[in-house]
MARTOR-664094 format. One record per residue (C-alpha): x, y, z. Coordinates in Angstrom, 1 decimal, padded with zeros to 4 digits. Example, Ala and Ser with C-alpha at 12.3 -4.5 7.8 and 13.67 -1.06 7.14 Angstrom:
2
       xx       yy       zz
    012.3   -004.5    007.8
    013.7   -001.1    007.1
***
This chain:
272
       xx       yy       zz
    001.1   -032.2   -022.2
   -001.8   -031.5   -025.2
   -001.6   -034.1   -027.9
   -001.4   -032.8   -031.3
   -003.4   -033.3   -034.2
   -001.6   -034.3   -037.0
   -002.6   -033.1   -040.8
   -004.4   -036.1   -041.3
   -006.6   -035.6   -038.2
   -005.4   -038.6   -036.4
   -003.4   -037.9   -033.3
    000.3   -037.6   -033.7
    002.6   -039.8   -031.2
    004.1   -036.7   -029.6
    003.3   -034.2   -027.6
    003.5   -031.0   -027.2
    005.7   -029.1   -024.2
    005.5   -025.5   -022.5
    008.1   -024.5   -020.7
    009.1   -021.4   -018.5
    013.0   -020.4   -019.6
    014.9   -018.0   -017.1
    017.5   -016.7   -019.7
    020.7   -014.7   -018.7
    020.5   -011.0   -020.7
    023.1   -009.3   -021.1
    023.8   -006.7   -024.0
    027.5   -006.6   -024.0
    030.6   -006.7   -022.3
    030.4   -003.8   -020.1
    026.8   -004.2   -019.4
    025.2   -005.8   -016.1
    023.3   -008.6   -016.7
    019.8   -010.3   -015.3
    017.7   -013.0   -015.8
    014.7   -012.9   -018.0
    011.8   -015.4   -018.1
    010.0   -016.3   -021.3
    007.4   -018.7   -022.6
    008.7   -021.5   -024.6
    004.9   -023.0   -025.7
    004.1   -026.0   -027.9
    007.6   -027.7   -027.5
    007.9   -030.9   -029.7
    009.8   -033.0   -027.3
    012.4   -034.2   -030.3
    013.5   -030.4   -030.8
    017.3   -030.3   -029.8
    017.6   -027.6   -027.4
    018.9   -025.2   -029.9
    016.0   -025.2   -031.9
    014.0   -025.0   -028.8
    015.9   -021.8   -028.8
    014.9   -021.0   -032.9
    010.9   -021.6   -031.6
    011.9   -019.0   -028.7
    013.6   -016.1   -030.5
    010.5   -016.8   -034.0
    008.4   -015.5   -031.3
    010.2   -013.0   -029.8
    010.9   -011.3   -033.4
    007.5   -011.8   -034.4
    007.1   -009.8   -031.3
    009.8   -006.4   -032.2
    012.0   -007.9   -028.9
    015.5   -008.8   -029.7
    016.2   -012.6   -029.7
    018.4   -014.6   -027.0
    022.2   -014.3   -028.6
    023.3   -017.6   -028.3
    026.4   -019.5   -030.3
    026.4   -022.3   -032.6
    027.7   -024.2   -035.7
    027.3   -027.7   -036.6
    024.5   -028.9   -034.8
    026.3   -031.8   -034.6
    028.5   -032.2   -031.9
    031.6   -031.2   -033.3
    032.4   -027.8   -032.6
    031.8   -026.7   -029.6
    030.2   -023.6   -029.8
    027.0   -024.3   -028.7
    028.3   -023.6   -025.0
    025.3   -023.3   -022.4
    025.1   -024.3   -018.4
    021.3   -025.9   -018.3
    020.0   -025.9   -015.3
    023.2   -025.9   -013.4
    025.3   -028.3   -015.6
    027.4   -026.9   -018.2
    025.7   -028.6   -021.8
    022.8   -029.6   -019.7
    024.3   -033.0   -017.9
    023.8   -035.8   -020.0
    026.7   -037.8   -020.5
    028.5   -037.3   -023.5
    026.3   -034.7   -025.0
    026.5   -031.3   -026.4
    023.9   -029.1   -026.1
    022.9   -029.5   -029.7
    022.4   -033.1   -029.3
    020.6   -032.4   -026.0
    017.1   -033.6   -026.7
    013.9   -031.5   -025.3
    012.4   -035.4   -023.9
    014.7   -035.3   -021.2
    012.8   -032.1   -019.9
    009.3   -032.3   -018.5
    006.3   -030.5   -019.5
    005.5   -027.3   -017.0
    009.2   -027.4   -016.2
    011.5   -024.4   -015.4
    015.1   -024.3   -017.4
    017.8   -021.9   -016.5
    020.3   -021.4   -018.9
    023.3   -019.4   -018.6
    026.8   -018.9   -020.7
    030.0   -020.3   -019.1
    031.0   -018.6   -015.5
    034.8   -017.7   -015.8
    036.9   -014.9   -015.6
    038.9   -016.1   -018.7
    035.6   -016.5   -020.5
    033.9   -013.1   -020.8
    030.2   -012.9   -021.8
    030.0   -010.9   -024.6
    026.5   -010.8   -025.5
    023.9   -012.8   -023.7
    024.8   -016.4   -023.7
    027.8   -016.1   -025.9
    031.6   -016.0   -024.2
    034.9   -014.7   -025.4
    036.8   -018.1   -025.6
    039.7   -016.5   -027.3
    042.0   -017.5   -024.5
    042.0   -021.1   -025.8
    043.1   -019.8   -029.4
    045.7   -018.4   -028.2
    046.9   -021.5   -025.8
    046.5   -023.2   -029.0
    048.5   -020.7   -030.8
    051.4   -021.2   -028.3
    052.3   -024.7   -028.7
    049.2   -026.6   -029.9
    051.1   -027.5   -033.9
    054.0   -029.5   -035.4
    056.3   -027.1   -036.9
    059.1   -029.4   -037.8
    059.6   -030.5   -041.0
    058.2   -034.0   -041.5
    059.0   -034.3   -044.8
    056.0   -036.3   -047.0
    053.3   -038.5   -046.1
    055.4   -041.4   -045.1
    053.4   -044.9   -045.8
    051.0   -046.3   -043.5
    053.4   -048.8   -042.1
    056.5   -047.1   -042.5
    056.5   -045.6   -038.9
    054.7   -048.2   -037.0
    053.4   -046.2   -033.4
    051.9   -048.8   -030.4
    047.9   -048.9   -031.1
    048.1   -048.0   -027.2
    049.6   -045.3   -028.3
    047.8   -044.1   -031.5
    044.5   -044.8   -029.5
    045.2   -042.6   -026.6
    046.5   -039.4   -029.5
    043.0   -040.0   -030.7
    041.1   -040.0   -027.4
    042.6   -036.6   -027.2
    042.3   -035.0   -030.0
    038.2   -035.7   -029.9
    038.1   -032.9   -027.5
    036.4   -029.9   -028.8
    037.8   -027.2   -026.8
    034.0   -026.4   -025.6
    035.2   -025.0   -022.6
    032.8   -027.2   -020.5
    035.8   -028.1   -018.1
    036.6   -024.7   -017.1
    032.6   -024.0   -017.0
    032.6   -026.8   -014.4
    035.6   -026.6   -012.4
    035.4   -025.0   -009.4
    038.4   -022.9   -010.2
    037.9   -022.7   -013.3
    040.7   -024.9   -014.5
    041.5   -025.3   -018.2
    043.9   -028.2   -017.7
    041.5   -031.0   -018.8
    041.5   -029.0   -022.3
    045.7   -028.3   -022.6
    046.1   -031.6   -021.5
    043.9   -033.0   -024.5
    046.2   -030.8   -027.1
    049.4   -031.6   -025.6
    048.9   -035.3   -025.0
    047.5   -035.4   -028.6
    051.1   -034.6   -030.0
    053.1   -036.2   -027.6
    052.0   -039.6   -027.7
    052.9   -039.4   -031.6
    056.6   -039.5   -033.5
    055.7   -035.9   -035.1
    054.9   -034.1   -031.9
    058.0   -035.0   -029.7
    060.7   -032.8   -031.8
    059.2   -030.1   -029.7
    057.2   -031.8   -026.8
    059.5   -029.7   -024.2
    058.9   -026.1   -025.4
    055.4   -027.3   -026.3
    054.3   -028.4   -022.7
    055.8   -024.9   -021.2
    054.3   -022.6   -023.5
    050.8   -024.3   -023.4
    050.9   -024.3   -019.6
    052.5   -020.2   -019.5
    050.0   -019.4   -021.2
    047.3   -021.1   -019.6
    048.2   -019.6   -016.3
    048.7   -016.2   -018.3
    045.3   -016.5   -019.4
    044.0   -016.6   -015.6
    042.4   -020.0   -015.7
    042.6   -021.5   -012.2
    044.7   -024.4   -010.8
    043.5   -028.3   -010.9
    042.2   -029.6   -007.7
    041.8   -033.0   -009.7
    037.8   -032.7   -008.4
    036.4   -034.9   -012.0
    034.2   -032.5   -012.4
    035.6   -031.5   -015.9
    035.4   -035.5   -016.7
    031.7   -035.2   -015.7
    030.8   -032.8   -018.3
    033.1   -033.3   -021.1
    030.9   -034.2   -024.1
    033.8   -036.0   -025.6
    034.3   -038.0   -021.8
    038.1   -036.8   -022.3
    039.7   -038.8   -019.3
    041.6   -037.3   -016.2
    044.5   -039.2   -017.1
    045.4   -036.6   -019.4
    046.0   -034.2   -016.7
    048.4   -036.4   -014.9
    049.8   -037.4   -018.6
    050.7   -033.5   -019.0
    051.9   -033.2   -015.1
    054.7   -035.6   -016.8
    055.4   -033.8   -020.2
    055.6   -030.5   -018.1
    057.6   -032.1   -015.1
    060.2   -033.5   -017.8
    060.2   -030.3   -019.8
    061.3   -028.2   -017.2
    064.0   -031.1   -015.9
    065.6   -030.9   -019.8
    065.3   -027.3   -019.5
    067.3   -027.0   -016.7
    069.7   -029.8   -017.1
    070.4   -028.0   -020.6
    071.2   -024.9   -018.8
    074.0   -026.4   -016.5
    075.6   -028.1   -019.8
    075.6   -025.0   -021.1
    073.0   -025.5   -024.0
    070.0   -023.2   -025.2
***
């Protein structure tokens, strides 16, 4: 690393970074793809790796090349959108972490990043790093609501829910629907995300009106969708930046096993 001079012409506490990117290309859909190396020079190691990626396409405008396509939103950690595999590990393998909170420090100076978009069949690229995840919109589009009517806002302690409860519906609604699980799963399983979504509403009073139709419908149209079966591997646990446990997988094995039981026990009693 070079020091640099600060403005004041004492030396600054950072340092500077270059770096050699291998970058996935790809102009659209139908197009092949390759990798493309570039220069990312003078690298302040407190850049997030998105504006890494700002420093990278400055340079490649300033140039007349068209800049790396990439996707993001918040910056914060919230959305999801800033979807990458760095270096192997989808959002770049630190625990936790998005790949707009993903720090340049944990890189080294002379080092070699590969980044790539997500690597799944249901997740098509559609322009360089950026995927079509439109096939958890419509998962969520399926079942992922309350559609009953609730009424008002009943008072805080007019419905009282088990904090065991009310803390597990908010463990999984932090996910983000990233798409990191599939990105990671060796089959490219989404069930880590409908899990989230359907546990989310079935550990709470609103969401069980319609927990039965909402469990098949989410999981129809995941496997319409052509995400892959769970082989229960963690790997989607690894990489979740919201750490969104396994145990909502085996939570919606239940609501799903139940579901179809009530389904078919309505059936022989001659109900809908």
């Amino acid at each position: 690393m070079r020091p640099r001079r600060a403005s004041h012409g004492v030396f600054a506490t950072k340092f500077l970074m270059n770096l050699t990117l291998r970058v996935w290309r790809q102009k659209d859909r139908n197009s092949a793809g390759q990798m493309v190396e570039y220069k990312a020079a003078n690298i302040i190691p407190d850049m997030s790796f998105l504006e890494m990626l700002d420093v990278v396409n400055e340079e490649l405008i300033a140039k007349g090349q068209e800049p790396i396509a990439f996707d993001s939103d918040c910056r914060e950690g919230i959305c999801g959108t800033c979807s990458l595999v760095i270096n192997g590990a989808a959002h770049g393998g630190q625990r936790g972490t998005t790949v707009c909170q993903l720090h340049m420090r944990h890189f080294k100076d002379g080092q070699t990043i590969t980044i790539e978009p997500w690597r799944a069949r249901s997740f098509p690229v559609l322009r360089d790093l950026i995927t079509d995840r439109g096939a958890f919109d419509r998962i969520i589009a399926v079942g992922g609501f309350v559609s009953v009517n609730t009424g008002g806002c009943p008072d805080g302690n007019a419905l009282p829910i088990p904090k065991t409860d009310a803390d597990a519906s908010m463990d999984a609604a932090s996910c983000i629907g990233c798409g990191a699980c599939v990105a990671a799963c060796k089959n490219a399983s989404a069930m880590l995300f409908v899990s989230a979504k359907v546990s989310q509403l079935a550990y709470l009073p609103q969401g069980k009106a319609e927990r039965e139709r909402r469990a098949i419908a989410m999981v129809q149209q995941m496997d319409a969708e052509g995400f892959g079966s769970c082989t229960v591997t963690g790997s989607c646990e690894a990489v979740c930046p919201k750490e969104i446990s396994l145990d909502f997988i085996a939570k919606l094995n239940r609501e799903y096993g139940k579901a179809i039981l009530m389904g078919n026990s309505k059936t022989r009693d001659g109900g809908g």
